[in-house]
C-alpha positions in Angstrom: -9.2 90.8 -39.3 -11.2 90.7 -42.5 -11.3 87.7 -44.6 -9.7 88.2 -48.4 -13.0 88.3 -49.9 -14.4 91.2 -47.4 -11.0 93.0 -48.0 -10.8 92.7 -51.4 -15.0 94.1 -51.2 -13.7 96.6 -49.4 -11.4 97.5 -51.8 -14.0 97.6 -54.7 -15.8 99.8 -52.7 -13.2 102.5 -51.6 -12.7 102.7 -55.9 -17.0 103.1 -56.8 -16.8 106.1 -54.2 -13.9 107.4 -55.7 -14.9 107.5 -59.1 -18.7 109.2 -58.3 -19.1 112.0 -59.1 -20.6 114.3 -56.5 -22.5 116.2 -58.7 -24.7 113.0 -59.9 -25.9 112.6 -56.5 -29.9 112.2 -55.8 -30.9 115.0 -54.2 -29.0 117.7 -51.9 -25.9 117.1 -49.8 -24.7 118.3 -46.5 -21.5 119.6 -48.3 -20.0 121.7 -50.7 -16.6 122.2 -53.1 -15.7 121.3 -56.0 -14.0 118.0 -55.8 -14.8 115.0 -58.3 -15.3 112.6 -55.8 -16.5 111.5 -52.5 -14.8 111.0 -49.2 -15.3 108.6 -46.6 -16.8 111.8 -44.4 -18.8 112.5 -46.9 -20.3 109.0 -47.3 -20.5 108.5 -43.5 -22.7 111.7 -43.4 -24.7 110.7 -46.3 -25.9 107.7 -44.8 -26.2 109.3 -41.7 -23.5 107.0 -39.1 -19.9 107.9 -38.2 -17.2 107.7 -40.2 -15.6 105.3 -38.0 -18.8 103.0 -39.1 -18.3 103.8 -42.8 -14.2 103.6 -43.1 -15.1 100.1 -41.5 -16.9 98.9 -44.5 -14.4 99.8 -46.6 -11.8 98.2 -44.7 -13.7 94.6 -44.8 -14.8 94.4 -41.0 -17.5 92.6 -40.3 -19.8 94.8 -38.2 -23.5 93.3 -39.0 -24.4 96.7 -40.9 -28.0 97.4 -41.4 -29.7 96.6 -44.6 -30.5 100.5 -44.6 -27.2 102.0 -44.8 -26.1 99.0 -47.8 -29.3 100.2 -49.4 -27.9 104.2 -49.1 -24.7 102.8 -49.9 -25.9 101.5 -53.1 -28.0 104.6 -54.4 -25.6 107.2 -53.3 -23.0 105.6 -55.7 -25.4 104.6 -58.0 -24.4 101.0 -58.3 -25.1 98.9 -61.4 -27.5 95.1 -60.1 -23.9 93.2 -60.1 -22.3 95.7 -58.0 -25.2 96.0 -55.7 -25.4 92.2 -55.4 -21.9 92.2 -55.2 -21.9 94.6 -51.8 -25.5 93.2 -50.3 -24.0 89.6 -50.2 -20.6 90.7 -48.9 -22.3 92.2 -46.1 -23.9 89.0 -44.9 -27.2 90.5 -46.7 -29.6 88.8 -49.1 -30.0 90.9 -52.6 -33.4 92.3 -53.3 -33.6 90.6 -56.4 -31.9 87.2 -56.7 -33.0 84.8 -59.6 -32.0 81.3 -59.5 -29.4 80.5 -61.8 -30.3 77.6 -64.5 -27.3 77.5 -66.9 -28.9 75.3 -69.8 -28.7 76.6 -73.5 -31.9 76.5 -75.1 -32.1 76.7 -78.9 -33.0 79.5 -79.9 -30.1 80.9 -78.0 -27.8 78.2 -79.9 -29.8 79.5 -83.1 -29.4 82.8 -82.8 -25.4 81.9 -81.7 -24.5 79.9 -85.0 -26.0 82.5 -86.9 -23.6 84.9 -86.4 -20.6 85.6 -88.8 -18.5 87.3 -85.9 -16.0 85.1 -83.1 -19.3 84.5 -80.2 -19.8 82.0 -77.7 -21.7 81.3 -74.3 -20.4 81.2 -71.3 -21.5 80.8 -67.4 -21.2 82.2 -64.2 -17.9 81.0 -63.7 -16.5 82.1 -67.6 -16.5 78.5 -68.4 -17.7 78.0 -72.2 -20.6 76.3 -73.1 -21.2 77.2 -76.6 -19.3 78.7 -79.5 -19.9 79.1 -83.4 -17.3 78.1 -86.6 -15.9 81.3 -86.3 -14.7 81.5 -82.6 -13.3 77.9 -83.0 -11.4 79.8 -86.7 -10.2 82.4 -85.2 -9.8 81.7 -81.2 -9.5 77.6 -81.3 -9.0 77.9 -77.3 -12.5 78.9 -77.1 -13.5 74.9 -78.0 -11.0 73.3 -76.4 -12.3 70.8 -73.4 -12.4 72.4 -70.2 -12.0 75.9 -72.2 -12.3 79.1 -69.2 -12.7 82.5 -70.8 -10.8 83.5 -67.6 -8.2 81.5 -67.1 -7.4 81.6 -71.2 -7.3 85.4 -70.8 -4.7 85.5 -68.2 -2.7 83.0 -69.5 1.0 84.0 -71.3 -0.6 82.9 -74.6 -3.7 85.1 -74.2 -1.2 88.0 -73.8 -0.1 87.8 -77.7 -3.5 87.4 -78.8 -5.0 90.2 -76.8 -2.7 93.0 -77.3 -1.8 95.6 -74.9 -3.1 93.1 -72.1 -1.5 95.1 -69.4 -3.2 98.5 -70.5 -5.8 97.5 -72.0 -7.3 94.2 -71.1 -6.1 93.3 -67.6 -7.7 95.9 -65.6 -11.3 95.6 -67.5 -11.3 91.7 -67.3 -10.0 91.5 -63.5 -12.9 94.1 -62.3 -15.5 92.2 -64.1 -14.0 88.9 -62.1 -13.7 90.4 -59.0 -17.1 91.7 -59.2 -18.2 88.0 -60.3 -16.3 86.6 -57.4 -18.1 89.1 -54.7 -21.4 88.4 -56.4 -21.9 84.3 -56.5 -19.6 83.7 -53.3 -20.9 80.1 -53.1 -20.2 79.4 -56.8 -17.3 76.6 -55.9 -16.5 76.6 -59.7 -15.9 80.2 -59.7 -14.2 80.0 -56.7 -11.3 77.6 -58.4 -11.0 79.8 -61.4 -10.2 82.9 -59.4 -7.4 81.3 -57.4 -6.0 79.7 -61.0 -6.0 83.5 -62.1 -4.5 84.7 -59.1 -1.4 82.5 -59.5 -0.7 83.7 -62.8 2.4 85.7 -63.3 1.8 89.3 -62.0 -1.9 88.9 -61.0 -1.6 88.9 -57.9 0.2 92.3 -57.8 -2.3 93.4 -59.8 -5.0 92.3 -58.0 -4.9 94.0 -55.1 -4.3 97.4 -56.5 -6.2 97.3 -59.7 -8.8 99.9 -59.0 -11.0 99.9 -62.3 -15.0 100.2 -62.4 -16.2 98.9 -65.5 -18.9 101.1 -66.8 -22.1 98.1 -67.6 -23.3 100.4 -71.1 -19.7 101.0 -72.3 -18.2 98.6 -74.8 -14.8 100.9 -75.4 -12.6 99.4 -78.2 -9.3 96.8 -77.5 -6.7 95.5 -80.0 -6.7 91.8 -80.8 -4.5 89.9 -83.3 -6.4 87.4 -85.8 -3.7 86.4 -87.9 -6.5 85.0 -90.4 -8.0 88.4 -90.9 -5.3 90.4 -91.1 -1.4 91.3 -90.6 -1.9 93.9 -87.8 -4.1 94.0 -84.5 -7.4 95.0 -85.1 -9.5 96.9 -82.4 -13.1 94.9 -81.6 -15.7 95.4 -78.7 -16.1 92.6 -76.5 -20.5 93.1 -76.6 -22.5 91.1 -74.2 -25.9 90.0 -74.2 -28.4 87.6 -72.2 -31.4 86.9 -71.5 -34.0 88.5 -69.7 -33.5 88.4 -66.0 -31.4 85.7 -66.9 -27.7 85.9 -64.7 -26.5 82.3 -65.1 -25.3 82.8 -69.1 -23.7 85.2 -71.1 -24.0 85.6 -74.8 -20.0 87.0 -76.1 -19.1 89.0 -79.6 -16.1 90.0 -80.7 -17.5 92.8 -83.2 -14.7 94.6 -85.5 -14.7 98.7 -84.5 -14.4 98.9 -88.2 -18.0 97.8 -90.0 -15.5 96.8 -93.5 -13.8 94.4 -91.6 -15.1 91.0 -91.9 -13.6 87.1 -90.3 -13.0 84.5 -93.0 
């Protein structure tokens, strides 16, 4: 029986195969038709094994697979780093590219953070905050409260007035960058804790196992928020991440305004 992170990998997986597109694939395939998505037969014969071998991956066994088919895995569905780290480590396989985390805050990071006149902060591996500027402690006081989670905040009852539309628009998006998170740094204790406090949230769990989003890395779509301070009615923002180079122990949060007129107080 598969564990419930190898499941819930497996999971991930069965959703970035069926949301590639065939016709993106590198170089010719031993198939034809017109559908908008792979099968499991078509992955199995992609990578060259059985699709007994393949449907296994998906369903969270543990068969020792070879470097080489996690390696086809990840350039037939053109995997972002995090998703590829994600499948590598769940597979009992070491990442090409692993940099050490070092979570420290240097200042020009803190500079360039208290500079900004939109809600930002820094936060870690495990979403727990580290840093945040006047405005996010105006506008989203949680954000400097002790202990403050970006995670556990955003799945909380009172996250659900502030971010509005949660169960459309927020849920799905935040729970497959967490998953992912949770697949990627599997010996992150921290991050560990704050998935199982998430999990026991009302209607995660549910959620959880049948959310099936894939978060495109270069998209920053638009999601309504309430700042009572700025004005009467929602207002959509994009939640925009930076960090720095190479750099996979921080992220660097804004909440910018899909409107350029709109300005926090």
């Amino acid at each position: 029986m598969p564990d419930a992170r190898r499941a819930d990998l497996g999971r991930m997986l069965r959703a970035w195969r069926m949301a590639r597109d065939p016709a993106l694939l590198p170089g010719p395939v031993p198939f034809r038709g017109h559908r908008r998505y792979l099968t499991q037969l078509d992955m199995a014969l992609l990578l060259g094994v059985s699709e007994r071998w393949y449907r296994a991956l998906e369903r969270g066994e543990d068969r020792g697979y070879a470097p080489e088919m996690i390696t086809g895995v990840v350039r037939v569905l053109g995997l972002s780093p995090a998703q590829a780290d994600a499948l590598h480590l769940g597979t009992g396989l070491r990442p090409p590219h692993r940099p050490p985390p070092d979570a420290r805050v240097d200042e020009a990071l803190l500079d360039l953070l208290h500079q900004q006149r939109r809600v930002s902060w820094i936060c870690d591996q495990a979403w727990d905050v580290v840093a945040a500027n006047a405005v996010a402690a105006r506008h989203c006081p949680w954000l400097v409260h002790p202990g403050a989670n970006v995670m556990t905040w955003a799945f909380s009852p009172q996250a659900r007035y502030q971010l509005r539309d949660w169960e459309t628009r927020w849920a799905g998006a935040l729970l497959a960058r967490l998953r992912l998170a949770w697949q990627r740094w599997p010996d992150n204790e921290r991050l560990d804790e704050v998935v199982r406090t998430v999990r026991r949230e009302p209607g995660v769990a549910a959620l959880w196992d049948t959310a099936a989003e894939v978060p495109d890395p270069a998209a920053t779509p638009v999601r309504p928020m309430f700042f009572p301070l700025v004005a009467p009615d929602p207002l959509d923002v994009r939640v925009m991440t930076f960090g720095r180079f190479d750099d996979v122990s921080l992220r660097w949060l804004v909440l910018t305004p899909a409107d350029p007129t709109v300005t926090y107080v």
